[in-house]
N, C-alpha and C positions, 0 to 999 in steps of 0.2 A: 497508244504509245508502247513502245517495244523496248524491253532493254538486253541490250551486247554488253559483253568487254573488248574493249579495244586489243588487238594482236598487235598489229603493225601501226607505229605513231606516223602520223601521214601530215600534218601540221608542225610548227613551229612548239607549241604551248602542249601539244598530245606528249603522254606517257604510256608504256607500255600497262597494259593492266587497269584503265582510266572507267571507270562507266562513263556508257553511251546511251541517252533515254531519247528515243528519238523518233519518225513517223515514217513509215515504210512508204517511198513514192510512188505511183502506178505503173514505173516499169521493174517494179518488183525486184531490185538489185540495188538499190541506190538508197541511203537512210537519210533523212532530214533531221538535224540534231540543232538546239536553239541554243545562242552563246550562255544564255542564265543558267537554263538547264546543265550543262556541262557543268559551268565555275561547283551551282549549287550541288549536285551529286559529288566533284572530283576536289574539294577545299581543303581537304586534308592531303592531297601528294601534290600539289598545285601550290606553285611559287606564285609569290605579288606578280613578278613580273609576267609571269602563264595567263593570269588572269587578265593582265592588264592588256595583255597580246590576245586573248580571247574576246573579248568584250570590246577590241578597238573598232568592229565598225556595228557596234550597237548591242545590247540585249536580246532584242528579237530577232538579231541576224541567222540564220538557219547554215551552218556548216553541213558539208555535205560527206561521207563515207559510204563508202560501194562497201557489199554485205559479206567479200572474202576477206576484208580487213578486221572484220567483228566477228564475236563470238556469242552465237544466245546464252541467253542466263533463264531463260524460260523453256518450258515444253512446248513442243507442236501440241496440239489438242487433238486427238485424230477422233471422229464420229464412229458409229459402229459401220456406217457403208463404208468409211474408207478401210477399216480392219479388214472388213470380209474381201476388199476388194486387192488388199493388198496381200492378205492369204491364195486368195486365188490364181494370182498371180506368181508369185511366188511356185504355186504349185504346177502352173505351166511351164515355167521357168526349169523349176525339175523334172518334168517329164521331155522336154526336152534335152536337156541334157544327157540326161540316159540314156536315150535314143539316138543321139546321135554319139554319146561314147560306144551302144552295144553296136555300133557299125562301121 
């Protein structure tokens, strides 16, 4: 499980600023967020009534937010193949460019 902050309230019961702890779907843009999950990270900016709009169609109901809506609170983890690999890259990137500014 992953956690965001919520940008944009997209629901009725969402706040701007809310944690979102939730399960990345396999088309890798889309968060799975479970209604307990929410109430229990967000109980303190969360009215009676948020909650009770949260939890109307169950505890384990899975709310769903696309991943431009969220903000990570975590790091990417990157491995050394991907450093070297994003170095490298980078560095073609700039040899292009030059090359085609010196022309």
């Amino acid at each position: 499980m992953k956690k965001f902050k919520l940008k944009v309230p997209k629901y009725s019961f969402d706040h701007e600023g809310m944690i979102i702890r939730g399960k990345l779907r396999d088309c890798e843009h889309i968060v799975d967020v479970y209604a307990r999950d929410i109430c229990d990270d967000n109980m303190d900016i969360m009215s009676k009534a948020n909650i009770i709009q949260c939890m109307a169609s169950g505890n384990d109901f899975a709310w769903r937010y696309e991943l431009d809506e969220l903000e990570p609170l975590e790091q990417i983890k990157l491995t050394r193949l991907d450093y070297e690999m994003l170095k490298l890259l980078k560095n073609k990137v700039l040899n292009i460019f030059v090359e085609t500014k010196a022309d």
